[in-house]
C-alpha positions in Angstrom: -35.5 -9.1 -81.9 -38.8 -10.5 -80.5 -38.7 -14.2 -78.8 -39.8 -17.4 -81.4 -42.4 -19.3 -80.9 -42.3 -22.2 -79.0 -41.0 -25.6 -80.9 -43.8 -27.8 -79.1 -47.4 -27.6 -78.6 -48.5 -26.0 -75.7 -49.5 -27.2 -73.0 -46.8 -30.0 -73.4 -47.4 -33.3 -74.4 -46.7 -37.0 -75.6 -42.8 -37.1 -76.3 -42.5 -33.2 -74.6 -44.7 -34.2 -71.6 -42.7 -37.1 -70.6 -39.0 -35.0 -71.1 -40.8 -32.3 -68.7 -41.4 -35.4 -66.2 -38.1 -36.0 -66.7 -36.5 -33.1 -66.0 -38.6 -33.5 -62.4 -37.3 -36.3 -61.4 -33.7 -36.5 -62.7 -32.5 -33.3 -60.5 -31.5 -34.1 -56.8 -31.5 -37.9 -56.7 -27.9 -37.9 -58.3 -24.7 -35.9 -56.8 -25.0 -36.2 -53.5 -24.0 -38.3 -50.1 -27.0 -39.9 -48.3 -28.7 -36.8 -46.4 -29.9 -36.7 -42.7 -33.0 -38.1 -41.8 -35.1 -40.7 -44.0 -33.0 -40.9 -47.4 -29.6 -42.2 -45.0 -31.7 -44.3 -42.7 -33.1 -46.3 -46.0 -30.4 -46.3 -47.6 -28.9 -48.0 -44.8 -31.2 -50.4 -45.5 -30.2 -50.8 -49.0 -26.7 -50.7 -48.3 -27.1 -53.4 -45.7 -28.7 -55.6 -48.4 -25.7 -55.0 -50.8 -22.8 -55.6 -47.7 -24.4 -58.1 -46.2 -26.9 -60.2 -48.2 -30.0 -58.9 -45.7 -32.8 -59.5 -48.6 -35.2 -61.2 -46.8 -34.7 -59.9 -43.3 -34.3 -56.3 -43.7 -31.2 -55.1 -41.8 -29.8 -51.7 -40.5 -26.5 -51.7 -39.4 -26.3 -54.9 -38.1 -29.8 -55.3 -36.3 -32.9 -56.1 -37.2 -35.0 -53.5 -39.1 -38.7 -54.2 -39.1 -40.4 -51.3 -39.8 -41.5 -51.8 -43.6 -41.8 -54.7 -46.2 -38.8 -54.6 -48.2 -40.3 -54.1 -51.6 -38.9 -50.4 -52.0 -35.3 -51.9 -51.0 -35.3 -54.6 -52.9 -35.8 -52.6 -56.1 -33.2 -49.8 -54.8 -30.3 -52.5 -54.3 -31.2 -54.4 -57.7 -30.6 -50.4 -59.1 -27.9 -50.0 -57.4 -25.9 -53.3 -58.5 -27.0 -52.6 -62.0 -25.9 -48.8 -62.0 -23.1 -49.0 -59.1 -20.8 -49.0 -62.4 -21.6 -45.8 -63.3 -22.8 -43.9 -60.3 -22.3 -44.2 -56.7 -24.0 -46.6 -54.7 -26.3 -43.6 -53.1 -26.8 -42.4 -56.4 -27.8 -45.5 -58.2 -30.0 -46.7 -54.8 -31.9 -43.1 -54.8 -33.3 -43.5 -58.6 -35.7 -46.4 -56.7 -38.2 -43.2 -56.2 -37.6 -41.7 -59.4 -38.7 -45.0 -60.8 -42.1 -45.2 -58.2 -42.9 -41.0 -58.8 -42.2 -41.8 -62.5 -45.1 -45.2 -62.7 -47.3 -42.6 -60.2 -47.5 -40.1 -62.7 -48.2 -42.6 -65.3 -50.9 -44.2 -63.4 -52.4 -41.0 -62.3 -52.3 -39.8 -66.2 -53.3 -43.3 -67.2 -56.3 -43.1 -64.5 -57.3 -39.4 -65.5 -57.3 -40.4 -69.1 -59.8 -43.2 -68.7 -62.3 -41.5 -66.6 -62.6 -38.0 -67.8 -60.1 -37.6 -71.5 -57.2 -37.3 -72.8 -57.0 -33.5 -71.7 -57.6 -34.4 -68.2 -54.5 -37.1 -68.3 -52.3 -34.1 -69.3 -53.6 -32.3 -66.4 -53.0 -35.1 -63.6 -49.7 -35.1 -64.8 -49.1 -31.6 -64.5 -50.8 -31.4 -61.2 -48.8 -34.2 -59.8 -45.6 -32.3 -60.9 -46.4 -28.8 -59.0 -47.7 -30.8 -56.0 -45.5 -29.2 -53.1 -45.5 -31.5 -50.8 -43.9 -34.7 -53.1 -41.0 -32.1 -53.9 -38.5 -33.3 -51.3 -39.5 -37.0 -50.7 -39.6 -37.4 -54.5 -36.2 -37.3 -54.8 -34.9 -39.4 -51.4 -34.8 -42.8 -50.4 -38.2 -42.9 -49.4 -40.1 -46.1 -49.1 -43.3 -43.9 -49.2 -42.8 -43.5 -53.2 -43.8 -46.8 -53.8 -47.0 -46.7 -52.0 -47.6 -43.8 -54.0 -47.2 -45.7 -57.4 -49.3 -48.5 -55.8 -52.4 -45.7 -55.4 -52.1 -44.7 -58.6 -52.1 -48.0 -60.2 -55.0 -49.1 -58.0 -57.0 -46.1 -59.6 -55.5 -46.6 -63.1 -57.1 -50.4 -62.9 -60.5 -49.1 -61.2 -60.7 -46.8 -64.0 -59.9 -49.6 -66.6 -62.3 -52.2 -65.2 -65.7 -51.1 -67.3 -63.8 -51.6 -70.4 -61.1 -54.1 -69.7 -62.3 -56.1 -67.2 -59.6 -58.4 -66.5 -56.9 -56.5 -67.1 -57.9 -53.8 -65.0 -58.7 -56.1 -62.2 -55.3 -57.3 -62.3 -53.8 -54.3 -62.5 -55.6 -53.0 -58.9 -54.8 -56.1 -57.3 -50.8 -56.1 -58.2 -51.1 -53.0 -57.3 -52.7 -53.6 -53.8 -50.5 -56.6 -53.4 -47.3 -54.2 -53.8 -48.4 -51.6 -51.7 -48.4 -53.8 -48.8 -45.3 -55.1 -49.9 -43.7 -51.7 -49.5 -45.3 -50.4 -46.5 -47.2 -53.2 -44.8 -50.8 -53.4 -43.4 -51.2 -49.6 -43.6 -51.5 -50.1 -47.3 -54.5 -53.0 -46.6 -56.1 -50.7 -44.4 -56.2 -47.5 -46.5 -56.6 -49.2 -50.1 -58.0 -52.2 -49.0 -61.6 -50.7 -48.2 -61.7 -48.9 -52.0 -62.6 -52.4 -53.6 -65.3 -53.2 -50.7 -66.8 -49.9 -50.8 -66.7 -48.7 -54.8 -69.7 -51.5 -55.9 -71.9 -50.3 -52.4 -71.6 -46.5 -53.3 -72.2 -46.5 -57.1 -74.4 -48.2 -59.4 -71.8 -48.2 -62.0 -69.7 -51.0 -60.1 -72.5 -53.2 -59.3 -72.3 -54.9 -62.9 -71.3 -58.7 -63.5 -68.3 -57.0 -65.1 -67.3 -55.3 -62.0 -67.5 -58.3 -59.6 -65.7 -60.4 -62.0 -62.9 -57.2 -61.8 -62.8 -56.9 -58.0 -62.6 -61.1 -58.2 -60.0 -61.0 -60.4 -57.9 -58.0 -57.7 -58.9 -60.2 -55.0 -56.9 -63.1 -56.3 -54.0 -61.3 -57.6 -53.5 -59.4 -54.3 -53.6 -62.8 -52.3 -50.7 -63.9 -53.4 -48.6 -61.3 -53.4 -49.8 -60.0 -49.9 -49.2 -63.8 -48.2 -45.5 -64.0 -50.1 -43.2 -62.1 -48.0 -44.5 -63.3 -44.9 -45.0 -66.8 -45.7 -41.2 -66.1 -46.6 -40.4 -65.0 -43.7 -42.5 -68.1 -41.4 -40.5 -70.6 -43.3 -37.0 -68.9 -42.6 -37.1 -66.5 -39.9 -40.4 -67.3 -37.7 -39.3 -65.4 -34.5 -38.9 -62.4 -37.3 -42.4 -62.2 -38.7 -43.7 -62.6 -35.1 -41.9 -59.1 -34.2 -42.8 -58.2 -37.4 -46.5 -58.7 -36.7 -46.4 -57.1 -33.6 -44.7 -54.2 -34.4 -47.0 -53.7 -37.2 -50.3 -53.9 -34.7 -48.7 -52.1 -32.2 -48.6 -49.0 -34.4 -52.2 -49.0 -35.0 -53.2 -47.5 -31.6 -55.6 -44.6 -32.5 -54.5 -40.9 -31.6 -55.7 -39.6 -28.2 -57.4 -37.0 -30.2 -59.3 -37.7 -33.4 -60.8 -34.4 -33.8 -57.8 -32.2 -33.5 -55.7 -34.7 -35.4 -57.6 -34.2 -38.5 -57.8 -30.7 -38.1 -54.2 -31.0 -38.0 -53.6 -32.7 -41.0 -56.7 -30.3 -42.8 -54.2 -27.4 -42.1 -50.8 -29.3 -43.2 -52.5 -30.0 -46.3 -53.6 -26.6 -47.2 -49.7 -25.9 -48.6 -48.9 -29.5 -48.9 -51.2 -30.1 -51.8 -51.2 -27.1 -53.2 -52.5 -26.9 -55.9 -54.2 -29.8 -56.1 -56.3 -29.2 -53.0 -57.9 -25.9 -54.2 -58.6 -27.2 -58.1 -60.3 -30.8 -56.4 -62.7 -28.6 -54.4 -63.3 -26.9 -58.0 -63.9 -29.8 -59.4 -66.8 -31.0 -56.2 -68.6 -27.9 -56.4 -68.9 -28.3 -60.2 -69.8 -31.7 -60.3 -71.5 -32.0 -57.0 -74.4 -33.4 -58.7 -72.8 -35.6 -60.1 -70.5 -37.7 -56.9 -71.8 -40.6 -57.8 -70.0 -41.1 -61.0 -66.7 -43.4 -61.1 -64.4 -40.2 -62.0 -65.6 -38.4 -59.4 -66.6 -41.4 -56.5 -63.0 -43.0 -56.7 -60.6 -40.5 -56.0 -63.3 -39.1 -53.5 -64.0 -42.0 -51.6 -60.0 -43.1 -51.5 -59.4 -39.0 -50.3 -62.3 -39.8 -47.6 -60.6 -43.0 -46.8 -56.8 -41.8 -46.8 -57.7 -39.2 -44.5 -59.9 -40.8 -41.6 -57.1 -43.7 -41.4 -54.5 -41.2 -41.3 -55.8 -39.1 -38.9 -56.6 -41.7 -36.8 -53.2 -43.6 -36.7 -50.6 -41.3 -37.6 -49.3 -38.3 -36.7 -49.8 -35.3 -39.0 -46.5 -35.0 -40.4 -45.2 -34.3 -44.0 -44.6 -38.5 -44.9 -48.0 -39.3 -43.6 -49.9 -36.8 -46.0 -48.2 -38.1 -48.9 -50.5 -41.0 -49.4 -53.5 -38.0 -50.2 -52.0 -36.5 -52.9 -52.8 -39.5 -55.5 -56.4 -39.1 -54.9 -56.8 -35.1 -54.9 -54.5 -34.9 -58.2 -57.5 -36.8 -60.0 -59.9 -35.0 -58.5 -58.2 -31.9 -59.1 -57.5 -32.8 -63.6 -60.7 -32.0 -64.5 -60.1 -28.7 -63.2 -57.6 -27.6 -65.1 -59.8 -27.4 -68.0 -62.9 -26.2 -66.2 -61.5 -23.3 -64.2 -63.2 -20.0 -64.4 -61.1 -17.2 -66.5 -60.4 -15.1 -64.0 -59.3 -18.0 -61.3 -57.4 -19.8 -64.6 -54.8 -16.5 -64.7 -55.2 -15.6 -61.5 -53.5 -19.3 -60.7 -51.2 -18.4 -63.7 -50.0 -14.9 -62.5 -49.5 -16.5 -59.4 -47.4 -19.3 -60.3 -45.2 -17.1 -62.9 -44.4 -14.6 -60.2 -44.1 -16.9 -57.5 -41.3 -19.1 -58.9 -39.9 -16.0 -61.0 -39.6 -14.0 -57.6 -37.9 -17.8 -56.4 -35.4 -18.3 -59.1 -34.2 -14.8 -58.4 -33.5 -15.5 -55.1 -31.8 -18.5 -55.7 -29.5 -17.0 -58.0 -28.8 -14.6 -55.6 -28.1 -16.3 -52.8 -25.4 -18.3 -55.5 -23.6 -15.0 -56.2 -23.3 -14.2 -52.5 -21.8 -17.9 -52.3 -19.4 -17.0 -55.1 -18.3 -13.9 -55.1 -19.7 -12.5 -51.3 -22.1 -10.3 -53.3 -24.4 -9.0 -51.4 -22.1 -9.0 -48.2 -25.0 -9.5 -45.6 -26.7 -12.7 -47.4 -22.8 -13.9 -48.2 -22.5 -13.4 -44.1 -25.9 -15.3 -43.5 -25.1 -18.6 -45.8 -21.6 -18.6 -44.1 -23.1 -18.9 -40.4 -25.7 -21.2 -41.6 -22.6 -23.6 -42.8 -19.5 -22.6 -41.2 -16.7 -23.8 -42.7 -18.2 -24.4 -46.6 -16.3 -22.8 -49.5 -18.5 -22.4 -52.8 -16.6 -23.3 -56.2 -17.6 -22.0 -59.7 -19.0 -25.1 -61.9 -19.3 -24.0 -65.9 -21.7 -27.0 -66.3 -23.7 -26.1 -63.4 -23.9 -22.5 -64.6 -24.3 -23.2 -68.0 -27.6 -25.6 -67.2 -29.2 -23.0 -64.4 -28.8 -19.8 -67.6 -30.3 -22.2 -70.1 -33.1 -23.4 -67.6 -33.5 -19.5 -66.5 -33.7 -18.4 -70.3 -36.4 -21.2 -71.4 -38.2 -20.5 -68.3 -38.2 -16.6 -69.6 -39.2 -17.9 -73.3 -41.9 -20.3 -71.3 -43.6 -17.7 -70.3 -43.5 -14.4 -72.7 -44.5 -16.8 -75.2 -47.2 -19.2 -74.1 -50.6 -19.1 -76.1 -53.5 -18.7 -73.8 -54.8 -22.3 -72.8 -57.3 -23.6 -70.5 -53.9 -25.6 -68.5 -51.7 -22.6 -68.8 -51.7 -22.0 -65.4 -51.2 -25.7 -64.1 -48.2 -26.0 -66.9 -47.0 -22.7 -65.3 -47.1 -23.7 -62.4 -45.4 -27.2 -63.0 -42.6 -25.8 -65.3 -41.8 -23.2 -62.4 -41.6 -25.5 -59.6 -39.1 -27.3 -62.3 -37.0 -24.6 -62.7 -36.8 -24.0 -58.7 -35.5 -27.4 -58.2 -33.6 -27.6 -60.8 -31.9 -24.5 -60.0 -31.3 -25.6 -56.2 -29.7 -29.0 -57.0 -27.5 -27.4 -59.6 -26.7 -24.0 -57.5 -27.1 -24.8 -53.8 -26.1 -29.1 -53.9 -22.8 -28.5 -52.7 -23.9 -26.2 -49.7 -27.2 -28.5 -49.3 -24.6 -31.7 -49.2 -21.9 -30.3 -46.9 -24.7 -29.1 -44.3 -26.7 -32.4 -44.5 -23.7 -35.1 -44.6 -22.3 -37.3 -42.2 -19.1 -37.9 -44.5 -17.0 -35.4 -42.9 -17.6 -36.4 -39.4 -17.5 -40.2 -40.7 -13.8 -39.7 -41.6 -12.8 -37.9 -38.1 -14.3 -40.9 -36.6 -12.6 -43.2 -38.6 -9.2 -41.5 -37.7 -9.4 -41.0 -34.1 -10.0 -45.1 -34.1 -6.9 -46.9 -32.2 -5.5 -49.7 -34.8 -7.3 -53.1 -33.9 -10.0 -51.6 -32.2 -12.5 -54.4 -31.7 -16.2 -53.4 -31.2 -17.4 -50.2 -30.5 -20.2 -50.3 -27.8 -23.1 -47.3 -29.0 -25.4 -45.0 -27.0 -27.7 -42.6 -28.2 -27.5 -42.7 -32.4 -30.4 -42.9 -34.3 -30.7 -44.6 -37.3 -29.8 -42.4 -39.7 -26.3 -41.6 -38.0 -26.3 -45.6 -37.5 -26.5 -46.0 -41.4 -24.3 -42.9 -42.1 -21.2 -44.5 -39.9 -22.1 -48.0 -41.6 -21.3 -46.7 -45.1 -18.6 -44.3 -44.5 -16.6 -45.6 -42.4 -17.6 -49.4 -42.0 -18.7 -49.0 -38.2 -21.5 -51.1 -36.9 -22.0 -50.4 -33.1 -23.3 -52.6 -30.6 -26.1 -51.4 -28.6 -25.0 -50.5 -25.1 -26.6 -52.8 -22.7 -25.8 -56.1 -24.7 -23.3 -59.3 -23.4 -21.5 -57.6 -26.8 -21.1 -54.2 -25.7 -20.0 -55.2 -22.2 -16.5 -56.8 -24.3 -15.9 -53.7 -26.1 -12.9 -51.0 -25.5 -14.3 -48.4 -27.6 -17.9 -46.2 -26.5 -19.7 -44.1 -28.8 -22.0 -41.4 -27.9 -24.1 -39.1 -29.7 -25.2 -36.4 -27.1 -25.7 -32.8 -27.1 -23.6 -29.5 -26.9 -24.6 -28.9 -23.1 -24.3 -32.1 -21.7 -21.9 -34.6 -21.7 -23.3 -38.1 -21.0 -20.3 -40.7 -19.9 -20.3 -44.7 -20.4 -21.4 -46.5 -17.2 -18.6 -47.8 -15.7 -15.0 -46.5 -14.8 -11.5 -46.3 -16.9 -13.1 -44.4 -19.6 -11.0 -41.7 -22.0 -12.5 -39.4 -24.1 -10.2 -39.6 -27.2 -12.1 -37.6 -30.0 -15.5 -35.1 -30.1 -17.2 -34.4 -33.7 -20.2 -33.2 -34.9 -21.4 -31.8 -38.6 -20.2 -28.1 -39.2 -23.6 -26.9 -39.6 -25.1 -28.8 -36.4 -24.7 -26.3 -33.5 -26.5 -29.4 -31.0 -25.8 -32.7 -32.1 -22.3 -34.1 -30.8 -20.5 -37.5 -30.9 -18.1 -38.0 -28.2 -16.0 -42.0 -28.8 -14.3 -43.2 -25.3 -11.9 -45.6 -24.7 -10.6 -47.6 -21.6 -7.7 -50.4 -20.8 
């Protein structure tokens, strides 16, 4: 019996378009501890603010933390109090960037809308879904998420301004105010010089209309840039003095400019695929035409983005994320304008690709389950020693029905001029969906700190005091703070020199002990799946 028809228009949109955004960002941030790296370490921060009441000062397991504006954990604490009751506190705190990703698609389709059409919006939308590089950070605590959403508001209100002034002059300035907010002065320095340099470059934004916009940004954005830190001179002065300096201290230029943006040209290449290759579509088609508000703002913010990047940041996956905004705009328009044979070339592509994908997924599931095939079952079980897969009905039942309406998605989708970007998005969907539904339990037991949290907190002697620290980073600093309630006291300190107890993260081959005589090893621990990282706790009289 041949397949039906599809029971929405194709490509999706209105009610359809925003369940497909949906199913994006619902998958990952919910089921799972706090994972190494950034989503524990800001979480910490969150958690910090629940435990202790840190909303001002920003804390991290006891000290001091000072390397963003807490905008970001502000809104993941309120989310976590609100839906602690339903969801653990990780959990609740982690749908902060689902929120952010969610208003950054809405300003990107908002922006898109405004400048080119309707069709574009759906585009940007799309785009922004199949970006690679926002896959992973979309769905962690991440901090970055909100200066995404601020980008893509500023844009949204840039594009708004010729028809609603005032409005969309308030709209950029919010949203420069709460970019730097969440991330500081690197948000004034990369969206800052958009409002300067818009009215120089085009003859569009040199209007009465458009000063009275950037006038009305300009006073928005004061007030909201000056509040934290007027907060913080009136309460904790010494605090926004390290803050300041910690925040000028980190914009020393790289040693190498040159090679630094080659770097991040390279890391972009798969990063923002496939935004990158349908923006330089859309420059070559309209290159006569740069000058025009759809094409000069996302350009000149791109242009922008990347010389400040490259010259105070090193190229690393976090520090692209703030291009993408700019090259999805770019690249809407070209999901209409693509050439036939580049349009399904782009869809064959994307249908193999994430076909090929979800195969392999499923089959590495299998060998979980049933040790089918023996030789990948062999591989997954040396890559976390230790873990024993369950079978979940739900979990099966959701990755079959995804599978099958990816399989209906694309034997019966009419030819369209976004085929290939919907393709592309709805594939990357099922991917991810697939791994957090298939592979979360694996993915949670190699990336946790639970486990070894709980063979700390039994090898503790009763009464233990403080435990003096050496060695742990933040995110194992956070990790110990939630699980088991252990703040350590830097090593070093008039504190540390009190305590009986000496924590040490070290390494496999070498064994670092606390200065001093009388000390005991009493327990050794590390993560079953981390063949280097050890935590060695010492005791004396």
């Amino acid at each position: 019996m041949p397949l039906p028809r599809l029971p929405f228009a194709f490509p999706p949109r209105g009610a359809v378009l925003i369940v497909f955004c949906a199913l994006y960002l619902l998958p990952g941030p919910i089921g799972h501890d706090p994972w190494k790296g950034d989503d524990a370490t800001h979480f910490g921060v969150v958690y910090s603010m629940l435990d202790g009441g840190h909303w001002l000062l920003p804390h991290l397991a006891g000290e001091v933390w000072l390397d963003s504006p807490p905008l970001y954990h502000w809104t993941a604490a309120v989310l976590a109090k609100v839906f602690g009751l339903l969801l653990p506190l990780h959990d609740a705190a982690r749908l902060a960037s689902g929120l952010f990703i969610g208003i950054m698609i809405a300003c990107l389709t908002g922006a898109a809308r405004h400048l080119v059409g309707q069709e574009a919006g759906r585009g940007a939308a799309l785009v922004a879904i199949g970006c690679l590089g926002l896959l992973v950070h979309a769905h962690e605590v991440q901090p970055a998420t909100a200066l995404l959403a601020a980008a893509a508001a500023l844009y949204c209100g840039l594009a708004l301004m010729p028809q609603h002034p005032l409005r969309g002059g308030a709209l950029a300035g919010a949203a420069l105010g709460l970019g730097f907010l969440a991330t500081g002065l690197p948000a004034l320095i990369a969206l800052g010089p958009l409002l300067m340099l818009l009215p120089l470059l085009s003859p569009h934004l040199r209007t009465p209309t458009a000063a009275r916009s950037m006038l009305a940004a300009l006073a928005v954005a004061a007030p909201l840039v000056l509040s934290w830190p007027l907060a913080l001179y009136w309460l904790e002065p010494a605090a926004l003095g390290a803050w300041w300096s910690r925040e000028l201290a980190e914009l020393r230029t790289v040693s190498n400019l040159p090679l630094a943006l080659w770097n991040f040209l390279k890391l972009l290449g798969w990063f923002a695929w496939p935004a990158l290759p349908l923006a330089l579509w859309t420059l070559w088609k309209e290159r006569r035409r740069l000058r025009e508000p759809r094409i000069l703002i996302p350009l000149t913010s791109f242009l922008i983005l990347l010389a400040v990047q490259s010259a105070f940041s090193e190229p690393r996956s976090l520090n692209v994320l703030p291009l993408l905004p700019p090259l999805v705009l770019l690249a809407a328009p070209a999901t209409l304008s693509l050439r036939r044979g580049a349009a399904n070339a782009l869809d064959w592509f994307g249908m193999m690709t994430f076909t090929l994908l979800a195969g392999l997924i499923w089959l590495g599931w299998l060998a979980m389950i049933a040790g089918v095939p023996p030789q990948v079952a062999k591989n997954l079980a040396r890559l976390a020693p230790g873990f024993v897969a369950h079978f979940s009905i739900p979990a099966f039942a959701v990755s079959l029905g995804l599978t099958f309406a990816w399989l209906w998605l694309i034997f019966k989708s009419p030819r369209a001029p976004q085929r290939g970007a919907a393709h592309w998005a709805a594939g990357l969907v099922l991917c991810w969906s697939l791994l957090m539904a298939l592979w979360l339990p694996l993915i949670d037991y190699d990336r946790s700190y639970r486990a070894v949290s709980a063979a700390l907190t039994a090898a503790l002697p009763a009464d233990h005091g403080c435990i003096a620290g050496r060695g742990l980073g933040s995110t194992q600093r956070a990790a110990f703070h939630y699980f088991a309630g252990i703040q350590t006291v830097r090593e070093g300190s008039r504190a540390a020199a009190r305590c009986r107890l000496f924590l040490i993260q070290g390494t496999l081959q070498k064994e670092a002990l606390p200065a001093g005589t009388g000390w005991r090893k009493i327990w050794e621990g590390h993560r079953p799946s981390d063949r280097n990282e050890r935590f060695r706790l010492y005791t004396r009289p």
